[in-house]
N, C-alpha and C positions, 0 to 999 in steps of 0.2 A: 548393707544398704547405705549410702553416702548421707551424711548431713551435715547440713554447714553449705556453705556456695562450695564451688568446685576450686583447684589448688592448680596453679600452674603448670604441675606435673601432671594433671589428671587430663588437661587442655589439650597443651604437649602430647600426650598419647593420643587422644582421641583424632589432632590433626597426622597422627603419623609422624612428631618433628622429632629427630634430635635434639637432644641440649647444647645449645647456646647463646653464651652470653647475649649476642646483637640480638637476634632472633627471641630468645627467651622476655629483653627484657619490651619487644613489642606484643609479645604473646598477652606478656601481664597490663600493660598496657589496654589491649580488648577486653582481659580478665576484669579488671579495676573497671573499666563503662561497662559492663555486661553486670556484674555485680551492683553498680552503681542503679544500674535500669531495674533491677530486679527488686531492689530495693525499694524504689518509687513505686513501682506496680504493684507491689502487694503492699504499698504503705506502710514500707519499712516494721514489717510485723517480724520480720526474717536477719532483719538487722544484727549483723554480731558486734556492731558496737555500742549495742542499746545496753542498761544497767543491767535489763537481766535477758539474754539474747536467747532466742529462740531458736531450735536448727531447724532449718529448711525441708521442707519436705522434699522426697527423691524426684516429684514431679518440676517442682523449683530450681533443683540442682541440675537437670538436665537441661531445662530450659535455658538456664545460665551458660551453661558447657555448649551450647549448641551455640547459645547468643556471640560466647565469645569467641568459637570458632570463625564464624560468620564476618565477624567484624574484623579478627586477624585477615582471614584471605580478599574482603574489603580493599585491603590497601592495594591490591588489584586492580581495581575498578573504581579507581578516585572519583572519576566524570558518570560513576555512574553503570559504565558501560563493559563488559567484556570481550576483547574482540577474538573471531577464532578461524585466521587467517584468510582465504579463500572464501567462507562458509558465510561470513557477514561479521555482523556485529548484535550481541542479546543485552537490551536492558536487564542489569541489577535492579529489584522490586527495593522501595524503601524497608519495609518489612518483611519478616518472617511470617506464612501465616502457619507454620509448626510453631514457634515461638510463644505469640498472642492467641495460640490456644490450648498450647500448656500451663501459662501463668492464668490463663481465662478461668481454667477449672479451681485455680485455686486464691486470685486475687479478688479485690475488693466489688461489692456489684455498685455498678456507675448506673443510679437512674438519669437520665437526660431528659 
C-alpha cells in the first residue's frame, strides 16, 4: 500500500509515459501542484516537510496521482477547451469531482 504523495515514476506509469527528461521534468512539475493542492486540502496534516511528517493515506495518494495526471494532460487544453476534430469541441471542468471526493473523505470539515 503506497504512503507518502506519489513519486514521479509512479505518475509516469499511471499516465502510460516513457521516461524523459523534457517530458519527465513537466510530469513533476503537475507532481509538485498536485502535491502542493493536497497539502492545502487536508491542511498540510500530510505534509512530508513538516518536523514530524505524516504519510498519506492511500485514499490521498491516489487522489494526488489522479490530480497530477489531470494537470499533466492539462497542458492540452490551455483555453480550457479540448477539441476532437469534426465532432466539435468539449469544455475541461475546473475540477475533478473523483478528486474533491477523495480528499472529501478524508480532509478537514469546512462549516460555512
Amino acid at each position: 500500500m503506497p504512503t507518502g504523495w506519489p513519486t514521479l515514476d509512479e505518475v509516469r506509469t499511471f499516465l502510460r509515459l516513457q521516461s524523459d527528461p523534457v517530458e519527465d521534468a513537466v510530469v513533476q512539475g503537475a507532481l509538485d501542484a498536485a502535491i502542493d493542492y493536497g497539502n492545502r486540502r487536508t491542511n498540510y496534516v500530510y505534509d512530508p516537510g513538516a518536523a514530524t511528517p505524516i504519510d498519506a493515506p492511500a485514499i490521498a495518494h491516489h487522489a494526488c496521482l489522479i490530480h497530477a495526471s489531470r494537470l499533466y494532460r492539462r497542458r492540452d487544453s490551455t483555453d480550457g477547451t479540448i477539441g476532437f476534430g469534426d465532432m466539435g469541441v468539449v469544455r475541461v471542468g475546473r475540477t475533478d469531482p473523483d478528486i474533491e471526493a477523495l480528499y472529501s473523505t478524508i480532509g478537514p470539515m469546512v462549516v460555512g
